[in-house]
C-alpha positions in Angstrom: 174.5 -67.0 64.6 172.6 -66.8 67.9 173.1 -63.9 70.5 172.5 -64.0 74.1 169.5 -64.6 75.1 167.7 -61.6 76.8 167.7 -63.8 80.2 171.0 -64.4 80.5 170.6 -68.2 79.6 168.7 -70.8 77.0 166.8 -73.2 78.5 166.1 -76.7 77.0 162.9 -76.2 75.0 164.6 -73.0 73.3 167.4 -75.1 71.8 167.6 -76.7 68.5 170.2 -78.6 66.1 172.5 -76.5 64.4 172.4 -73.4 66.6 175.5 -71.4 66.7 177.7 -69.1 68.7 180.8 -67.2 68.6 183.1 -65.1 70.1 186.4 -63.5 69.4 189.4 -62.9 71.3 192.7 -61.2 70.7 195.8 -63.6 72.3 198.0 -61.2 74.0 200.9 -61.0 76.4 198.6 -59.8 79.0 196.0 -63.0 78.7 198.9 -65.3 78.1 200.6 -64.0 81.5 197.0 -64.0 83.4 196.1 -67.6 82.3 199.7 -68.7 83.4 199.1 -66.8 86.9 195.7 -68.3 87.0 196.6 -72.0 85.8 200.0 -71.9 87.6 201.4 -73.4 83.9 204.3 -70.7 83.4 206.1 -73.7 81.0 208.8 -71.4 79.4 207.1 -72.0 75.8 204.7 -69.9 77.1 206.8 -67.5 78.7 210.2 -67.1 77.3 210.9 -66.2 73.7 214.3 -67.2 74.0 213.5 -70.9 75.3 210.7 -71.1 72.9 212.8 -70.0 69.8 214.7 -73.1 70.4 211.5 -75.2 70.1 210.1 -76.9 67.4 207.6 -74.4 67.5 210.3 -71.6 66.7 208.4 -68.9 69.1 206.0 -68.8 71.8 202.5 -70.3 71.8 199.6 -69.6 74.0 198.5 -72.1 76.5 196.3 -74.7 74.2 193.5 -74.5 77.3 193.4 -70.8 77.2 191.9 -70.6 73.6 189.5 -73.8 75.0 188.7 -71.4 77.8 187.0 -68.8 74.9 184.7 -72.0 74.4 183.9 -72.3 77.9 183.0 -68.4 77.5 181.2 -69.2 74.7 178.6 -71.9 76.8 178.7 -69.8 80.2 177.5 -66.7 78.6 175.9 -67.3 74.8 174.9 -71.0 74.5 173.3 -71.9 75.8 174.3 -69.6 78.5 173.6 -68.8 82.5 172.6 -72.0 83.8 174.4 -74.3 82.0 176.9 -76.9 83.4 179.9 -78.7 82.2 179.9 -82.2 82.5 182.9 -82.9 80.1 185.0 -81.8 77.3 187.2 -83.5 74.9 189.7 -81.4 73.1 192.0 -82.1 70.0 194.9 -79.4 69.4 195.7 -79.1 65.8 197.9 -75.9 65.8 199.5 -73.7 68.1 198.3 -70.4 68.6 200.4 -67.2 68.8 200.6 -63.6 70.5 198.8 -61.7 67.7 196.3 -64.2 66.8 192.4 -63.4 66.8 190.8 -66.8 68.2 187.0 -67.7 67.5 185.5 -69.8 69.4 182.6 -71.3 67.9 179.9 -73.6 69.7 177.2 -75.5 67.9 174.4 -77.5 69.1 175.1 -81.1 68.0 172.8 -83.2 69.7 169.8 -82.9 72.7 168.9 -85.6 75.4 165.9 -83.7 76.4 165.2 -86.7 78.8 168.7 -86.4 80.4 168.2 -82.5 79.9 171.8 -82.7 78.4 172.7 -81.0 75.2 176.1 -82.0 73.2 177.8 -79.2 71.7 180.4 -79.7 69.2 183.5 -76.7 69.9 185.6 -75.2 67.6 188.6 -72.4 68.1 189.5 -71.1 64.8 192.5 -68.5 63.9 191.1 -67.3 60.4 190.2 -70.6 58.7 192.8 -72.6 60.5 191.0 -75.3 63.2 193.3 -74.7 66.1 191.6 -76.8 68.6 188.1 -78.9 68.8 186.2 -81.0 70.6 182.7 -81.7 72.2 181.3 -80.4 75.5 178.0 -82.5 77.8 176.7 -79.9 79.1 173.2 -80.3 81.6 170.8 -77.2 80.9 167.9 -76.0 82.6 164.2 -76.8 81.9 162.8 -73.5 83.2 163.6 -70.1 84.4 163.2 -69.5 87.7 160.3 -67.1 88.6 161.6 -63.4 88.8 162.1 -62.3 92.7 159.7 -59.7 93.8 
């Protein structure tokens, strides 16, 4: 398990196969209500116990892109970190997640196109064991740091 690097961001010659990172993040009311402000996605299986106990998911879920968010958190800020850019996602839900739930989000270095300067990373959100969500993010990553300003 890799921690942020002391710059802010890995470049491309610092990454390898098979590096990973994590993070963890409590669902609550609050996110759930500031990712449907922020989305503009207030679907009532989100937002309203009542409708959603009618569902086939018996209760309210949290918006399947907020736990993908924690992986975009994961890239922005871990790995490989400031610098990086998205170039694409693809996601597969397998489960809902709930108020309560503690998601990880878990990023691992699948493949590098050190030519391309593109770097695969294969994402997982996980509540305990459970594979809510996964996918596999492009991301383009820097060569070098830029020279510190004097």
């Amino acid at each position: 398990m890799i921690q942020p690097h002391p710059s802010g961001g890995y470049i491309l010659e610092e990454l390898s196969v098979g590096m990973v990172a994590e993070k963890h993040v409590t669902i609550t009311e609050e996110r759930i209500a500031q990712f449907a402000q922020a989305s503009d996605d207030f679907n009532p299986v989100h937002m309203d116990e009542a409708f959603a106990a009618k569902t086939a998911y018996r209760g309210r879920i949290a918006h399947g892109l907020l736990s993908a968010s924690f992986g975009s958190a994961v890239v922005g800020t871990i790995l490989p970190g400031a610098g990086a850019i998205y170039l694409s996602q693809t996601l597969e839900f397998r489960r809902p997640v709930r108020i309560g739930d503690v998601v990880t989000a878990r990023v691992t270095v699948a493949s590098i196109d050190e030519v391309g300067a593109r770097v695969v990373l294969s994402c997982q959100a996980l509540v305990g064991e459970d594979v809510v969500m996964e996918g596999d993010a492009t991301v383009r990553v820097p060569r070098r740091r830029r020279p510190a300003k004097a």
